[in-house]
C-alpha positions in Angstrom: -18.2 -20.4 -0.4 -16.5 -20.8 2.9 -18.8 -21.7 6.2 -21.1 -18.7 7.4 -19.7 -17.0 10.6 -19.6 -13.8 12.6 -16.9 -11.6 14.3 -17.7 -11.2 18.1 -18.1 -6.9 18.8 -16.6 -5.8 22.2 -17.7 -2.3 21.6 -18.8 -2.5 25.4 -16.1 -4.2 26.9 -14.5 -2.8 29.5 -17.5 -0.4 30.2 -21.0 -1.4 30.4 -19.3 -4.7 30.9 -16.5 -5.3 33.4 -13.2 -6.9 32.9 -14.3 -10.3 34.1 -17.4 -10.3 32.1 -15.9 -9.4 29.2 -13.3 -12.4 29.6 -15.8 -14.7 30.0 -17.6 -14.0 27.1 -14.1 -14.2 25.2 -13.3 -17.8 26.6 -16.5 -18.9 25.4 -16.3 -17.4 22.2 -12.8 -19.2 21.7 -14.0 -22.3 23.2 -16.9 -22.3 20.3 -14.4 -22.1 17.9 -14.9 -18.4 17.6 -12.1 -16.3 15.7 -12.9 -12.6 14.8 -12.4 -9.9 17.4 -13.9 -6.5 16.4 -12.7 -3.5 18.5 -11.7 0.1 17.9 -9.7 2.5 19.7 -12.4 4.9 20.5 -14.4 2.4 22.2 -16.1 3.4 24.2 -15.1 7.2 24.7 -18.8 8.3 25.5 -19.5 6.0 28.6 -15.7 6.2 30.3 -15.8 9.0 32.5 -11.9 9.8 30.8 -13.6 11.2 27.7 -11.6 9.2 25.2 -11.5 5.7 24.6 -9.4 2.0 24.6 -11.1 0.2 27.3 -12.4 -2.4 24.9 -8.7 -2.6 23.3 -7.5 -2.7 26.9 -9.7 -5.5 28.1 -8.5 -7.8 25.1 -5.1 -6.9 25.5 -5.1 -7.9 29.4 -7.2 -11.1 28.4 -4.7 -12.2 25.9 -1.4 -11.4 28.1 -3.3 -13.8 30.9 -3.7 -16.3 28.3 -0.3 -17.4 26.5 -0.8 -18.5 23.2 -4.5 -17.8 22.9 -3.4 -14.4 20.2 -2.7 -17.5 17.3 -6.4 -18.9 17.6 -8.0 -15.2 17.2 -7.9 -12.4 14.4 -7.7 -9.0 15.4 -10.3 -6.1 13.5 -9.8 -2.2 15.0 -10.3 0.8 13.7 -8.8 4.3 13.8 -10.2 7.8 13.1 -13.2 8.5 15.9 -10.4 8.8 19.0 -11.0 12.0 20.3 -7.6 13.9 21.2 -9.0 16.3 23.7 -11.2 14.2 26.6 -14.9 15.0 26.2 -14.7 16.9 22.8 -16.2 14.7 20.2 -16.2 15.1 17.0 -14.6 18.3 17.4 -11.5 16.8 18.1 -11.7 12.9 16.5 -8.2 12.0 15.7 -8.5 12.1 11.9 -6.9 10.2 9.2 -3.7 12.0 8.0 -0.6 10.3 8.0 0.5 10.9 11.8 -3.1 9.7 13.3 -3.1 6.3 11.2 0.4 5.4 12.8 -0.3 7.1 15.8 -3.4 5.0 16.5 -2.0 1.8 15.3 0.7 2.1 17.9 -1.2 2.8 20.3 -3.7 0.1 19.8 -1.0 -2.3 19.3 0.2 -1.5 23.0 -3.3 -1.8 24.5 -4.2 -4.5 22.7 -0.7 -5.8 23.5 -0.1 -7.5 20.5 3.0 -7.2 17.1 0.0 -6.8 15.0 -3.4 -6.5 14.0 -5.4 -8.7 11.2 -7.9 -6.4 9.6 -7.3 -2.3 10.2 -10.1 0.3 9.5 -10.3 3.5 8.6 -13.8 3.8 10.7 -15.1 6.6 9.0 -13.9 9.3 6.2 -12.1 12.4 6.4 -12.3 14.7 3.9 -10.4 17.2 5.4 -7.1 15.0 4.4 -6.2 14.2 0.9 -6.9 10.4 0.3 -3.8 9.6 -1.1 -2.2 10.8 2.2 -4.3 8.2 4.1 -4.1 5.8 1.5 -0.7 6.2 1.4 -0.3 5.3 5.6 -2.3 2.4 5.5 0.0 0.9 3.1 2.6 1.8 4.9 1.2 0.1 8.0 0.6 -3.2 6.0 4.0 -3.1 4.0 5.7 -2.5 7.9 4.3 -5.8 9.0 1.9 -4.1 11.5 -1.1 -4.6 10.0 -2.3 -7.5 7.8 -5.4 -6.4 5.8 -7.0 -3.1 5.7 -10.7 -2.1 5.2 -13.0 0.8 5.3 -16.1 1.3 7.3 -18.2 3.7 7.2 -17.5 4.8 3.7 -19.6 5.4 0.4 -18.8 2.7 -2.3 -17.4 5.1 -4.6 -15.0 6.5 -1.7 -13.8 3.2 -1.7 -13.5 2.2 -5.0 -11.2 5.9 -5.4 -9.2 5.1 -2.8 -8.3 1.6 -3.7 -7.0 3.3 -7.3 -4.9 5.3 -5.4 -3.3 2.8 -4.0 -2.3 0.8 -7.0 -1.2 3.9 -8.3 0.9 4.3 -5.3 1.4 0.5 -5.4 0.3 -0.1 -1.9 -2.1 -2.2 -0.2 -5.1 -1.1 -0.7 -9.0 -1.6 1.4 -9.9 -5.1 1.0 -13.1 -5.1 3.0 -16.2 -2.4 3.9 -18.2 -2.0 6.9 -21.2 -0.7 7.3 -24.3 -1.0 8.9 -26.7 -3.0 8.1 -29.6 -5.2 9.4 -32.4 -7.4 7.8 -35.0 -4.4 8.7 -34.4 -1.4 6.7 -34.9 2.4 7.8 -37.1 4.7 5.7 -35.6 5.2 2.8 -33.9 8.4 3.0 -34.2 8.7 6.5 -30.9 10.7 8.3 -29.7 7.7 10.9 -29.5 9.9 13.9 -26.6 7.8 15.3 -23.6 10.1 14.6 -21.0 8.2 12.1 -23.5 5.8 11.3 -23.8 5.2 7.4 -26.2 2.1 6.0 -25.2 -0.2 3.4 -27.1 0.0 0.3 -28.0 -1.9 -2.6 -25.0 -0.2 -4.4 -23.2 -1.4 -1.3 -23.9 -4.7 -1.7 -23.6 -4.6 -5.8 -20.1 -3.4 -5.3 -19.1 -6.1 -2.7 -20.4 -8.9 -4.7 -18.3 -7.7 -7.7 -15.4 -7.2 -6.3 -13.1 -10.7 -5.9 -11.7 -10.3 -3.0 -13.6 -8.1 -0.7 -15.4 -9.0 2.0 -18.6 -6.9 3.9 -19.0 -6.4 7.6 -21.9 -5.6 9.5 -22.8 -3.7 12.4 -26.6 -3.4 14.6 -26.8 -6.6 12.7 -30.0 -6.9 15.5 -30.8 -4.0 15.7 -29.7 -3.7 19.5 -32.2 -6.3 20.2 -35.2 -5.4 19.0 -36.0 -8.1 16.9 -37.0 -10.6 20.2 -37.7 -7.7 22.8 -39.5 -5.1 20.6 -42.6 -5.4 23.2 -40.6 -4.8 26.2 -37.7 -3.1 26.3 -36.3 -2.7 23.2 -38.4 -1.1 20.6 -37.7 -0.8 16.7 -36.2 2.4 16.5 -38.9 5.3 14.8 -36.8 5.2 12.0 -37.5 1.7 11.2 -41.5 2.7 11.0 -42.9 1.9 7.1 -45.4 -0.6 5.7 -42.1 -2.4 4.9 -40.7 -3.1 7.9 -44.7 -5.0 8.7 -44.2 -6.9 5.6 -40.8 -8.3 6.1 -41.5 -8.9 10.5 -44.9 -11.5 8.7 -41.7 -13.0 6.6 -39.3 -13.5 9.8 -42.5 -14.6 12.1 -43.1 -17.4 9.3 -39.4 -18.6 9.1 -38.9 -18.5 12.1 -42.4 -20.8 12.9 -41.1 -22.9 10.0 -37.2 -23.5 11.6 -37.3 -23.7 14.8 -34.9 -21.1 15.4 -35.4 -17.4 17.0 -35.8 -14.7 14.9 -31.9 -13.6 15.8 -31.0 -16.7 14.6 -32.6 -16.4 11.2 -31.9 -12.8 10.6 -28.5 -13.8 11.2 -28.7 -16.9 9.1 -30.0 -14.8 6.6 -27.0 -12.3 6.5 -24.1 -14.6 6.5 -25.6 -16.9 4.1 -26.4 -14.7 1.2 -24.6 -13.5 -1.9 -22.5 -11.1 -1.1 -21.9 -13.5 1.9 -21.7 -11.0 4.7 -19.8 -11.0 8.2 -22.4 -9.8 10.7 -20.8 -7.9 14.1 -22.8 -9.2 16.7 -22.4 -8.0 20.3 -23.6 -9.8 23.0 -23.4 -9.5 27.2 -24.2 -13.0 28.2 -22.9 -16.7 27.0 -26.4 -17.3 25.6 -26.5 -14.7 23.8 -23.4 -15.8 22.0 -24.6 -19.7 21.8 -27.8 -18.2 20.1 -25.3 -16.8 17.3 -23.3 -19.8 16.8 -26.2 -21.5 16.4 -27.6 -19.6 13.9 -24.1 -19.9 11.8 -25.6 -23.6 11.7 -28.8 -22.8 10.5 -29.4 -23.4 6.5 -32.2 -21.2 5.4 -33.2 -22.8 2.0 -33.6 -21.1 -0.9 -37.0 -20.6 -0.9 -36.9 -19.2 2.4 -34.2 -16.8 1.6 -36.2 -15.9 -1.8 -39.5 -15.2 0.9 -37.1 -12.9 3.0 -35.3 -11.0 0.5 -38.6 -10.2 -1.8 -40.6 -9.0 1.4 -40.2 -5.4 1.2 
């Protein structure tokens, strides 16, 4: 198994952060030895006052022109699909995924991002309204152009997936090597409706599929839970969602780890993610250089396997 890590998200870069904030917390993620970027063109539509997104794309793209021969040391993850085409009118008007909006976002991308390609592209959520082989079909052609180097799927069902990588063997393209979803060491009510729009949770089937797969990898987004797991008294409070006898029994769990490591409860939720089987690549966002010194650090931290056993049974 290769060495636990995480891909930096920038989801609010070049909007609640500035440019020079954002930068920062690039360099430092670089200087830590740091590799995976996770962007998408829609970020972040909803806070620009445009309507539609690319500042987060932008930001990178003006960080890595001001810094020659920094695009070698990262990898690249964005998505296409959310974009909305008319400013303001979301999801009314999200981009899609037929033929035309896959290369028309990746060209686009590729010129804010300012960059000949990008490392991981993602269809970031479905569309049923186009037939998958049509989408399938454009993501291969993306990869077999030399624009894009490995594909994925977030915000997809597992058997969505699995269909759509059939297709593309039938089609003989490259196919979605890697899911995202969203997914946290605190789990919602079961059968709860997230109320974040887009939003789909992994599940056990999820995971199942992922660790059966050779090859595929799973991504992770709110892998913190937006801080609650350290400012739930203050000003970040669980979600209602997250409200069950099990979400109790597993905070007793993380309190007693984390008493017996050393480490902060961020540190051992994310030890706990990127250490497991399927060995998962959590998204974690951050707005300040400590933030992203506390998640290197956990990529250090070995849970052992009684510890993991104590996390994973509390439920």
């Amino acid at each position: 198994m290769s060495a636990p890590y995480f891909a930096l998200g920038t989801i609010d870069f070049g909007t609640r952060l500035d440019a020079t904030a954002s930068m920062e917390l690039l360099d430092r993620f670089v200087e830590r030895g740091g590799q995976w970027l996770d962007t998408a063109n829609c970020y972040s539509f909803w806070l620009d006052p445009s309507g539609t997104g690319g500042q987060s794309e932008t930001v990178i793209g003006d960080w890595l022109a001001a810094r020659p021969g920094i695009r070698d040391r990262v990898l690249i993850s964005t998505k296409v699909r959310q974009q909305p085409t008319v400013p303001g009118d979301w999801p009314d008007s999200a981009e899609g995924l037929s033929a035309p909006a896959i290369r028309r976002g990746l060209h686009e991308s590729l010129r804010r991002l300012r960059t000949e390609w990008i490392d991981l592209y993602w269809a970031h959520a479905e569309d049923r309204s186009v037939p998958l082989e049509e989408t399938v079909g454009a993501f291969g052609e993306v990869v077999a152009d030399g624009l894009a180097r490995r594909l994925g799927a977030s915000n997809h069902p597992a058997w969505r997936v699995e269909r759509g990588r059939a297709v593309a063997r039938e089609l003989g393209v490259t196919g979605w090597t890697a899911v995202q979803q969203r997914y946290s060491y605190l789990q919602p009510r079961p059968g709860v409706v997230l109320p974040e729009d887009g939003h789909m949770h992994a599940t056990e089937e999820s995971l199942d599929y992922v660790r059966s797969e050779p090859g595929m990898d799973l991504w992770v987004y709110s892998a913190l839970l937006w801080g609650s797991y350290t400012r739930a008294g203050t000003d970040k409070p669980l979600p209602e969602h997250y409200e069950h006898p099990g979400t109790r029994r597993r905070l007793a769990v993380l309190r007693e780890i984390v008493a017996e490591t050393g480490a902060t409860a961020n540190q051992v939720v994310l030890a706990w993610l990127a250490g497991g089987d399927p060995a998962i690549v959590p998204i974690v966002g951050v707005s300040r250089t400590g933030q992203l010194d506390e998640a290197f650090e956990a990529m250090e931290l070995r849970l052992s396997e009684e510890q993991r056993g104590r996390l994973s049974a509390a439920a």
